[in-house]
C-alpha positions in Angstrom: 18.6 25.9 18.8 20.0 25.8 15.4 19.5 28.9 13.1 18.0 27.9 9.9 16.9 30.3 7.3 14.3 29.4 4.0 12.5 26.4 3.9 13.0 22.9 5.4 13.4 20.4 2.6 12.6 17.3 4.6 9.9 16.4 7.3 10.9 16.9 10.9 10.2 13.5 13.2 8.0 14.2 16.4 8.9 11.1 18.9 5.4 9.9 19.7 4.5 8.1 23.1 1.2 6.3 24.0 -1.3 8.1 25.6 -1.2 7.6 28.7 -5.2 7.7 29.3 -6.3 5.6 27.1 -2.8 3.6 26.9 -2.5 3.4 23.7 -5.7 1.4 23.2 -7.2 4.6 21.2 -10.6 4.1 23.1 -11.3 4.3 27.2 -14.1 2.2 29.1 -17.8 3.8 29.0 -20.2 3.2 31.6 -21.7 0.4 29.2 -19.3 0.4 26.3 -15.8 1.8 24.8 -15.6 5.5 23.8 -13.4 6.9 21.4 -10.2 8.7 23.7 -10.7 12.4 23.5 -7.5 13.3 24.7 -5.3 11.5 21.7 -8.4 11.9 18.9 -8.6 7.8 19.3 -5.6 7.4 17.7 -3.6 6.1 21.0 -0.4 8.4 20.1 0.1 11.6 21.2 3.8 14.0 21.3 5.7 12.5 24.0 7.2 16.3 24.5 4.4 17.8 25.3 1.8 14.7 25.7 -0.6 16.4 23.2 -2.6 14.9 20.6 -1.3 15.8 16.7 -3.8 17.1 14.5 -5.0 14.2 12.8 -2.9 15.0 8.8 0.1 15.6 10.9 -0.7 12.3 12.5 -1.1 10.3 9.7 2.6 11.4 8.1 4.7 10.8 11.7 3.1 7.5 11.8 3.9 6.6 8.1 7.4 7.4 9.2 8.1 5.4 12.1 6.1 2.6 9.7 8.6 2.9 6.7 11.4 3.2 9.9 10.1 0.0 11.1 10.2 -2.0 8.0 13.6 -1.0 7.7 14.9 -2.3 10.4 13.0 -5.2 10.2 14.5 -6.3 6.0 18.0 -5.1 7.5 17.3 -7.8 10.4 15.8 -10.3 7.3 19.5 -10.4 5.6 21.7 -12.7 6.5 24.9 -11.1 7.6 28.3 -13.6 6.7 30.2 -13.8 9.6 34.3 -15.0 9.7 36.3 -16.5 7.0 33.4 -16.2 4.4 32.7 -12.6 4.8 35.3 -11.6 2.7 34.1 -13.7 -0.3 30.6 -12.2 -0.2 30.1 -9.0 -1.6 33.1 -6.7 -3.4 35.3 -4.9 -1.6 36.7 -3.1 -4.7 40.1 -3.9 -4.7 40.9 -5.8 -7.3 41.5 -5.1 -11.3 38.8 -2.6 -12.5 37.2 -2.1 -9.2 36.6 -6.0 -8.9 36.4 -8.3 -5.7 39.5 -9.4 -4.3 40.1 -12.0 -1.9 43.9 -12.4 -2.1 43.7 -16.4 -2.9 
């Protein structure tokens, strides 16, 4: 384990796993109807290290996380990426006059 000393500056990420009563549906079968899961406070996430639920503001800011992570992924999937003889023209690759785009034509 790495030493550390003073305080942490950023949020450390717990990787989260469904839980594997209720899996991941946050509520389990009743006799008559659904009941809230006890085991991950009917939130259907619990740590996958240890397979305990979070407290509930702990909760609330790892899965805020993987949410922002998520939509990250999914605008960097959104962008069109130019592919062969046209990537070169899109974007500046700083190499010309004044930090400019240069495409050698």
């Amino acid at each position: 384990m790495k030493k550390s000393y003073g305080l942490t500056f950023k949020k450390a990420s717990i990787e989260l796993a469904q839980c594997p009563l209720c899996r991941g549906r946050a509520v389990t079968q009743g006799v008559f109807y659904e009941l809230p899961c006890d085991h991950c406070n009917a939130s259907g996430w619990v740590a996958a290290a240890t397979g305990e639920a979070l407290a509930l503001d702990e909760l609330v800011t790892q899965l805020s996380m993987v949410l922002h992570a998520a939509r990250r992924q999914i605008e960097q999937l959104r962008r069109p990426q130019a592919g062969g003889p046209e990537a070169g023209y899109q974007g500046s690759n700083r190499l010309g006059a004044g930090g400019t785009n240069y495409t050698g034509d």
